[in-house]
N, C-alpha and C positions, 0 to 999 in steps of 0.2 A: 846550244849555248852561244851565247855572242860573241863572235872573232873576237873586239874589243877586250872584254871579260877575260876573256881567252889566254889572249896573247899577254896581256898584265898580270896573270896568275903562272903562265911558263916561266914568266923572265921575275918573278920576285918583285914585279913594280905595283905603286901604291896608284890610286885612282888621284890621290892630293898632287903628288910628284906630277903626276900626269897635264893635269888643269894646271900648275904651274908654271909647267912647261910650256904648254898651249893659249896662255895668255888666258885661261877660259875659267870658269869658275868650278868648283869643287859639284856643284850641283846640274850644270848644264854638264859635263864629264860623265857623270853619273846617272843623267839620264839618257847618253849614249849608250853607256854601259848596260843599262836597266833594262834596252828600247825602248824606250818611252822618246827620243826623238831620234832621227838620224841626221849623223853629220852631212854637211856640203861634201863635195869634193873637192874641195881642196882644203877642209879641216882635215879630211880623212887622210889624203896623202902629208898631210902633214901629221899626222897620227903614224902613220907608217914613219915615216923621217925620225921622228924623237924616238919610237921601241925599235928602230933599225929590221922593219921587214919590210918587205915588198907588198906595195898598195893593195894588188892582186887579191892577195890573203884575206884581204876584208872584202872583196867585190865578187871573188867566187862561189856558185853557190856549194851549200857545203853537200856533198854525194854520200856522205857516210850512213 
């Protein structure tokens, strides 16, 4: 599953809330969420900034 997707579905937040916050559209959001693209980095840590985790989360890979 996508950290992104991830972390938006623990915390109750919405993909819209999200791209509003991020100055980004509803559809570039959603195709981070989707993978269908990947963010820069420094949308991503700014991604981490507005859900309040640690960048990390989204750049490790996941071992599970």
């Amino acid at each position: 599953m996508n950290r992104i997707k991830e972390v938006l579905e623990d915390k109750g937040i919405k993909q819209k809330w999200l791209a509003e916050k991020l100055g980004k559209s509803y559809n570039m959001v959603n195709s981070y969420v989707q993978n269908r693209r990947q963010p820069s980095l420094e949308v991503l840590y700014k991604i981490a900034q507005i859900l309040d985790v640690e960048p990390e989360v989204f750049l490790k890979k996941n071992l599970k």
